[in-house]
BAMILO-601098 format. One record per atom (N, C-alpha, C): residue number from 1; atom name; x, y, z. Coordinates in nm, 3 decimals. Example, Ala and Ser with C-alpha at 12.3 -4.5 7.8 and 13.67 -1.06 7.14 Angstrom:
+-----+------+---------+---------+---------+
: seq : atom :      c1 :      c2 :      c3 :
+-----+------+---------+---------+---------+
:   1 :    N :   1.319 :  -0.569 :   0.780 :
:   1 :   CA :   1.230 :  -0.450 :   0.780 :
:   1 :    C :   1.320 :  -0.330 :   0.780 :
:   2 :    N :   1.285 :  -0.225 :   0.708 :
:   2 :   CA :   1.367 :  -0.106 :   0.714 :
:   2 :    C :   1.290 :   0.003 :   0.787 :
+-----+------+---------+---------+---------+
***
This chain:
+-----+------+---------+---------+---------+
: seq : atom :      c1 :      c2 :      c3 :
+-----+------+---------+---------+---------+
:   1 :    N :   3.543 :   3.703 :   1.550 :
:   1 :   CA :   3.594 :   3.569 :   1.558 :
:   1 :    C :   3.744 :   3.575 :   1.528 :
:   2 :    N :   3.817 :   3.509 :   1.606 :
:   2 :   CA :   3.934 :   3.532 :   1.584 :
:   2 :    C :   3.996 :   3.431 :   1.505 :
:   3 :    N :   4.039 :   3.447 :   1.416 :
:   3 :   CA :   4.092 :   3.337 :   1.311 :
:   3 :    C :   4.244 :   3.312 :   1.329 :
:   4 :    N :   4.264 :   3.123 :   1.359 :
:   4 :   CA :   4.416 :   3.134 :   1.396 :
:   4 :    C :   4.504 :   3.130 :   1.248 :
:   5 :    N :   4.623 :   3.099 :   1.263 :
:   5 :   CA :   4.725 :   3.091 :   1.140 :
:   5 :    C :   4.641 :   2.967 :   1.029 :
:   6 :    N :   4.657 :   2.827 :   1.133 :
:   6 :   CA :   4.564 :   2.739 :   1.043 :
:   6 :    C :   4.457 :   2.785 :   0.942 :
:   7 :    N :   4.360 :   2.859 :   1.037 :
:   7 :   CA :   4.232 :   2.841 :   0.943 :
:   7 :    C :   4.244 :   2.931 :   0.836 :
:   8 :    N :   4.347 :   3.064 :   0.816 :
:   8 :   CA :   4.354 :   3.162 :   0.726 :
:   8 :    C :   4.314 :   3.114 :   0.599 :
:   9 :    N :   4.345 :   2.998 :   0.537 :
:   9 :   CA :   4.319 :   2.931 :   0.414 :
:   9 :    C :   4.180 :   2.921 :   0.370 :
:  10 :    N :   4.151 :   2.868 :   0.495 :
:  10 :   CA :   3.979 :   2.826 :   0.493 :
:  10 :    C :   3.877 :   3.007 :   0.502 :
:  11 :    N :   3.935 :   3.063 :   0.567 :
:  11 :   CA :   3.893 :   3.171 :   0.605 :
:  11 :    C :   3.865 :   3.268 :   0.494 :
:  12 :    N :   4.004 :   3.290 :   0.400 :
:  12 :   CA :   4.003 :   3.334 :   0.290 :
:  12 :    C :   3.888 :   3.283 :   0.189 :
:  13 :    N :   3.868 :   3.167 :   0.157 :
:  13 :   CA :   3.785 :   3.054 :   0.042 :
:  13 :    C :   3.656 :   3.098 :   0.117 :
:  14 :    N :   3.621 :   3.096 :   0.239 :
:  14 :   CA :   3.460 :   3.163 :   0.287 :
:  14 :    C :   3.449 :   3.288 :   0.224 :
:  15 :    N :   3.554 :   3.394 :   0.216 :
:  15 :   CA :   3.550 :   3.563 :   0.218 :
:  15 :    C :   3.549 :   3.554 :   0.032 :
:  16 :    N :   3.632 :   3.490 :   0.009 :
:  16 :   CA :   3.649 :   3.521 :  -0.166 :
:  16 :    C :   3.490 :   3.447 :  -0.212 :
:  17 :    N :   3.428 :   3.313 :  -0.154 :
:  17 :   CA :   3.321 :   3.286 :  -0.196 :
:  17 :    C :   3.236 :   3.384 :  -0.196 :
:  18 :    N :   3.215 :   3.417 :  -0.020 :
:  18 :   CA :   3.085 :   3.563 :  -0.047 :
:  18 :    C :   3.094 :   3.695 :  -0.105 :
:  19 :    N :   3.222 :   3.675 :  -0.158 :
:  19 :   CA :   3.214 :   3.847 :  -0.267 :
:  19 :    C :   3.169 :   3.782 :  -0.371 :
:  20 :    N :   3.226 :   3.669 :  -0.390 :
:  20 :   CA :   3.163 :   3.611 :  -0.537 :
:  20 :    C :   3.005 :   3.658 :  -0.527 :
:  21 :    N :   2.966 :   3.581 :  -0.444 :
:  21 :   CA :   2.802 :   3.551 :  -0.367 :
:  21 :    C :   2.743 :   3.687 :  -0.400 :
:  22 :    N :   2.791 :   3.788 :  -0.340 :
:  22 :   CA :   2.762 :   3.938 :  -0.348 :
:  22 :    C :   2.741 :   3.990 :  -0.475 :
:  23 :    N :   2.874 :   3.972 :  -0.524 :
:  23 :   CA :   2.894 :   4.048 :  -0.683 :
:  23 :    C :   2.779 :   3.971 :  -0.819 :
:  24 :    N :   2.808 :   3.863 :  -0.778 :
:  24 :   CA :   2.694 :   3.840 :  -0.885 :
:  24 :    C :   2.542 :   3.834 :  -0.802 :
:  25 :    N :   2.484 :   3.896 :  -0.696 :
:  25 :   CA :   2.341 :   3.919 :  -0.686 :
:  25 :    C :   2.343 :   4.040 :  -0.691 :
:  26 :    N :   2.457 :   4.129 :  -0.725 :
:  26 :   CA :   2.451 :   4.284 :  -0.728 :
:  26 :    C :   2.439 :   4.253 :  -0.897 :
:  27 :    N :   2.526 :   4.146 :  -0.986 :
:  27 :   CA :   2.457 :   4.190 :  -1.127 :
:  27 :    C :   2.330 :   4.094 :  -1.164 :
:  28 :    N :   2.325 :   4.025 :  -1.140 :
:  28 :   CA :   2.164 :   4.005 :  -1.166 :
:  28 :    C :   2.066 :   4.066 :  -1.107 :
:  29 :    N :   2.059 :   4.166 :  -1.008 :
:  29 :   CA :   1.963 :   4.241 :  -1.010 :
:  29 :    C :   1.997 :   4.356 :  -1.096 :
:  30 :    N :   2.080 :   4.389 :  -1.144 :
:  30 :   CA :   2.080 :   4.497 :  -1.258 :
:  30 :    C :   2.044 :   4.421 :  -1.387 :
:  31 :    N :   2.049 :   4.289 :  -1.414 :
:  31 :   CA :   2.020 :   4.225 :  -1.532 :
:  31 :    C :   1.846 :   4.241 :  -1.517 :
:  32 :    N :   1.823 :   4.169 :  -1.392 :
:  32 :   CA :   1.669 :   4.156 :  -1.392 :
:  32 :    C :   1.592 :   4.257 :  -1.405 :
:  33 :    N :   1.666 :   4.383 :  -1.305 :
:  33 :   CA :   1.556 :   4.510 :  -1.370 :
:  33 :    C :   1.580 :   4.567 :  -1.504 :
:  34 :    N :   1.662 :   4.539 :  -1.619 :
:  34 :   CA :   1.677 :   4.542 :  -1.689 :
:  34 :    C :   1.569 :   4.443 :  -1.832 :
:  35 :    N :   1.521 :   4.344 :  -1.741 :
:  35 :   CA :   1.398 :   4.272 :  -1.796 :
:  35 :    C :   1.285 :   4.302 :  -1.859 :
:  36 :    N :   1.291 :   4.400 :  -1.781 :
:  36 :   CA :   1.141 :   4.487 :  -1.829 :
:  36 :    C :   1.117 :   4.494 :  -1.964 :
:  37 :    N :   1.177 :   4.513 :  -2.026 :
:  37 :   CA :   1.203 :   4.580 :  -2.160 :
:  37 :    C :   1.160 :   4.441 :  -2.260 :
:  38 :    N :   1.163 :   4.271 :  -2.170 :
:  38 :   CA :   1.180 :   4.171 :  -2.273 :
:  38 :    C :   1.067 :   4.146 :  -2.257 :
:  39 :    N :   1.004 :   4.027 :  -2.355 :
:  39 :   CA :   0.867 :   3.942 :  -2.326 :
:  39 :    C :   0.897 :   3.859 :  -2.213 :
:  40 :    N :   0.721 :   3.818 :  -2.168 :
:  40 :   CA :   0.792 :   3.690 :  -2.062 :
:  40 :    C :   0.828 :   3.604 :  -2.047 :
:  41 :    N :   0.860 :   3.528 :  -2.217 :
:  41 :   CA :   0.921 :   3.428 :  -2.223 :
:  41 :    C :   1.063 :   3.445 :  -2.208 :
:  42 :    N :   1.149 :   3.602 :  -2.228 :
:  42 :   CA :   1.250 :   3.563 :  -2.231 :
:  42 :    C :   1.244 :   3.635 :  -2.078 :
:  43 :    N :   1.201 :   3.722 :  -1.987 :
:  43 :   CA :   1.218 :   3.710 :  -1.896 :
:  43 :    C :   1.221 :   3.600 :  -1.780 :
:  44 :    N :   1.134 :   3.489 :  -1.776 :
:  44 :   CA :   1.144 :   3.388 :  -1.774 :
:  44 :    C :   1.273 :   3.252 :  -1.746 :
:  45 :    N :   1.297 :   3.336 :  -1.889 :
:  45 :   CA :   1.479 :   3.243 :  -1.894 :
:  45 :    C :   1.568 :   3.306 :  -1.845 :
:  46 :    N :   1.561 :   3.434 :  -1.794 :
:  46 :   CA :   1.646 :   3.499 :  -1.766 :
:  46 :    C :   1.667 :   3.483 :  -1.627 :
:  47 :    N :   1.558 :   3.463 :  -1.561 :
:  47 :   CA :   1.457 :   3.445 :  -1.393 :
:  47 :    C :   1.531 :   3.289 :  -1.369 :
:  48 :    N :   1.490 :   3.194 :  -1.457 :
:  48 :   CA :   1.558 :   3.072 :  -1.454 :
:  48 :    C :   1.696 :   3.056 :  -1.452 :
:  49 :    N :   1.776 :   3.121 :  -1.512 :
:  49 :   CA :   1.947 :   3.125 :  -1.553 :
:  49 :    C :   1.968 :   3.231 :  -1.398 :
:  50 :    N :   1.922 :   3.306 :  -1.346 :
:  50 :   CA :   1.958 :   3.330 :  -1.246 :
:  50 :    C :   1.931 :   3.330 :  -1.130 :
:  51 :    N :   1.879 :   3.227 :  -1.095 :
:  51 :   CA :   1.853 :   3.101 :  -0.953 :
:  51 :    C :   1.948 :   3.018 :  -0.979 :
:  52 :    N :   1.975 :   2.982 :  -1.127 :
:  52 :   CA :   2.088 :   2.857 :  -1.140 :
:  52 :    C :   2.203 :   2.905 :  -1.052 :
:  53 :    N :   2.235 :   3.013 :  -1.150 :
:  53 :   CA :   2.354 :   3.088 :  -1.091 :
:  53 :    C :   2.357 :   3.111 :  -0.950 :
:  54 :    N :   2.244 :   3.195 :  -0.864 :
:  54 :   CA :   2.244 :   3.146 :  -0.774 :
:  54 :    C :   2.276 :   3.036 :  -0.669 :
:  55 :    N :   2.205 :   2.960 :  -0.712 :
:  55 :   CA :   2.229 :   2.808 :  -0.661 :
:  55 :    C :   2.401 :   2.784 :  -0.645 :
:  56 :    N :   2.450 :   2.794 :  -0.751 :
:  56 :   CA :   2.547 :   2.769 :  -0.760 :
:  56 :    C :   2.633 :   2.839 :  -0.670 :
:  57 :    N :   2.669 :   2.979 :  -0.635 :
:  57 :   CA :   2.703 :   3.018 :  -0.540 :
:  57 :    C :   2.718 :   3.019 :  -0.468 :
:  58 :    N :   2.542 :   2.969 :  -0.397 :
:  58 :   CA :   2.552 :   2.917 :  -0.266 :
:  58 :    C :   2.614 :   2.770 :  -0.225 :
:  59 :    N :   2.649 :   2.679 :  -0.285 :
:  59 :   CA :   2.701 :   2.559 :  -0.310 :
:  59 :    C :   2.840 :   2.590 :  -0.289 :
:  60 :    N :   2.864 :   2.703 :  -0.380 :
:  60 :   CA :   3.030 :   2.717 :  -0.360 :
:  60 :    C :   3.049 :   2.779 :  -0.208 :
:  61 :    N :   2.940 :   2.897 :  -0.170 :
:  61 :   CA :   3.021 :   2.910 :  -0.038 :
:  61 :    C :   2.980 :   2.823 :   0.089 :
:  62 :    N :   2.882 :   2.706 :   0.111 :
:  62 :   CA :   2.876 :   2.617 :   0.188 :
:  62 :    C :   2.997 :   2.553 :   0.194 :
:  63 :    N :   3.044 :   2.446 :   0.067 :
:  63 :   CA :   3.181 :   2.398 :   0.096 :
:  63 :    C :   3.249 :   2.486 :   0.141 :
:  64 :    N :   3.293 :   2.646 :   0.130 :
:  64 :   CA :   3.378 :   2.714 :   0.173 :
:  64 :    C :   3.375 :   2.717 :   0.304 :
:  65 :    N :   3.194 :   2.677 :   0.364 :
:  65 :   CA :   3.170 :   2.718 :   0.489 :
:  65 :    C :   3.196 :   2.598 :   0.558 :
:  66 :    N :   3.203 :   2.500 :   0.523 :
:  66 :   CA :   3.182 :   2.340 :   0.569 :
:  66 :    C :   3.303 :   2.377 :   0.602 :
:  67 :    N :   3.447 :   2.361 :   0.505 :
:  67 :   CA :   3.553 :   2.314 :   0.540 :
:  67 :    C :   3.582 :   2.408 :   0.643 :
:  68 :    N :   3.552 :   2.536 :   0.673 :
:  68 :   CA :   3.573 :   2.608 :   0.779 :
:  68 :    C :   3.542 :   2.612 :   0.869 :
:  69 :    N :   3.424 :   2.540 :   0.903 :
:  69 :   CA :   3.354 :   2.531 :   1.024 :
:  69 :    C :   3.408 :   2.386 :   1.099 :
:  70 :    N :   3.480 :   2.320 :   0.997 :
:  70 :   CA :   3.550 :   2.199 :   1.059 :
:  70 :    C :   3.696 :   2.223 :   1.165 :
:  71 :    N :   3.745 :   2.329 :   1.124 :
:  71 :   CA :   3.874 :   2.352 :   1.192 :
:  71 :    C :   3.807 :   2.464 :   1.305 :
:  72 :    N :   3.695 :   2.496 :   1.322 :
:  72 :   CA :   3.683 :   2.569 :   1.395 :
:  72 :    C :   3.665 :   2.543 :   1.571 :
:  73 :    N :   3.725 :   2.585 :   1.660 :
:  73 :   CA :   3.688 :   2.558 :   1.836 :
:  73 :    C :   3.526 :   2.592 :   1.856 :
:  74 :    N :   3.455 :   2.532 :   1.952 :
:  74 :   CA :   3.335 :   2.588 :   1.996 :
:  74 :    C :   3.268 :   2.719 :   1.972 :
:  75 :    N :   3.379 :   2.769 :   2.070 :
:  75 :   CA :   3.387 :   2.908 :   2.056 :
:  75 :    C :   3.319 :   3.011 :   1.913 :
:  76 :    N :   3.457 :   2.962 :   1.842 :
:  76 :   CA :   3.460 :   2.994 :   1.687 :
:  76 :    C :   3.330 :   2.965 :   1.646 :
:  77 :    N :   3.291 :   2.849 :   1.626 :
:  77 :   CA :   3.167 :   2.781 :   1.550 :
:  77 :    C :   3.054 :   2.853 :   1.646 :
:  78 :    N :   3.049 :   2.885 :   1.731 :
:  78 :   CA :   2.934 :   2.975 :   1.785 :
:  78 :    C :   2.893 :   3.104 :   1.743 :
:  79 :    N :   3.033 :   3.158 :   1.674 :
:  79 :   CA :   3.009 :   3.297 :   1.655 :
:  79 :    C :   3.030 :   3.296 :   1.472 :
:  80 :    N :   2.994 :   3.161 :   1.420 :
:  80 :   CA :   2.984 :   3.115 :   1.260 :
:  80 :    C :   2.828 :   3.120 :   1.249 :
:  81 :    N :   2.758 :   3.036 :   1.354 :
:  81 :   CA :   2.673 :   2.979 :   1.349 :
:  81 :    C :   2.565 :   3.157 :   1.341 :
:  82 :    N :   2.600 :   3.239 :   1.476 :
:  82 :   CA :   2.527 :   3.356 :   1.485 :
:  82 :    C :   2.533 :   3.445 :   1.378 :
:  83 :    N :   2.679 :   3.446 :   1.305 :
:  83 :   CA :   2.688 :   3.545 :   1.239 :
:  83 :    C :   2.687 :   3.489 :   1.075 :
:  84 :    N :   2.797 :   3.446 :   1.071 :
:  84 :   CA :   2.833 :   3.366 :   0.912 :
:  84 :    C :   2.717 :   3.295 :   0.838 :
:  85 :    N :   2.685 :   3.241 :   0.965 :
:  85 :   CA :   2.507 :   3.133 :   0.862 :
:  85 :    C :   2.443 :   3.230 :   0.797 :
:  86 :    N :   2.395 :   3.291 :   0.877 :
:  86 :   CA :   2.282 :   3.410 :   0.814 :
:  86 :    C :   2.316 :   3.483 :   0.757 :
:  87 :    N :   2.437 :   3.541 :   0.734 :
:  87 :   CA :   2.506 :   3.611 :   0.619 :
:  87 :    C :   2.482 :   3.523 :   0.497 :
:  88 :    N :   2.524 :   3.406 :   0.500 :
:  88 :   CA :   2.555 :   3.342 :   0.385 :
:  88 :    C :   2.411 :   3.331 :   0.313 :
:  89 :    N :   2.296 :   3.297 :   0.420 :
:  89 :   CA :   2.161 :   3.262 :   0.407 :
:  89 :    C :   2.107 :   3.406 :   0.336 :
:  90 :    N :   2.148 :   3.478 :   0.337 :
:  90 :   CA :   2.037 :   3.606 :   0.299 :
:  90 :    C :   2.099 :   3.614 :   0.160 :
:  91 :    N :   2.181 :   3.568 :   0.126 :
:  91 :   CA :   2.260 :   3.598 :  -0.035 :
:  91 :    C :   2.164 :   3.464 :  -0.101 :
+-----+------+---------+---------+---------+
***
């Protein structure tokens, strides 16, 4: 997808969201297999505190994705929709 001068802003806030997105499901799965070791009550809270977090992520990179998909041509938004959605969706 070729990104013009405009959207670089928007473009960036998608890319810095999904490392966010990335980096913290790369450490909560080292937290979670790290679980083992607790009861299941506190695994539990731990399982809970990181869907929040989750959640949250994904929240942050939708707006990232919203405002980007607004400046985007047809074109563009075709090759968001094939590629970018489902990226974002599997995190």
């Amino acid at each position: 997808m070729q990104i013009s001068d405009k959207q670089v802003a928007d473009w960036n806030n998608v890319a810095d969201a999904l490392r966010s997105s990335r980096q913290h499901l790369l450490d909560a799965r080292k937290m979670l297999a790290m679980d083992d070791r607790l009861g299941s009550a506190d695994r539990l809270e731990h399982y809970e505190r990181h869907l929040s977090e989750r959640l949250e992520a994904l929240k942050a990179a939708r707006v990232a994705f919203t405002r980007l998909y607004a400046s985007l041509n047809e074109s563009q938004k075709q090759t968001a929709d094939t590629i970018l959605l489902p990226l974002i969706a599997s995190f």
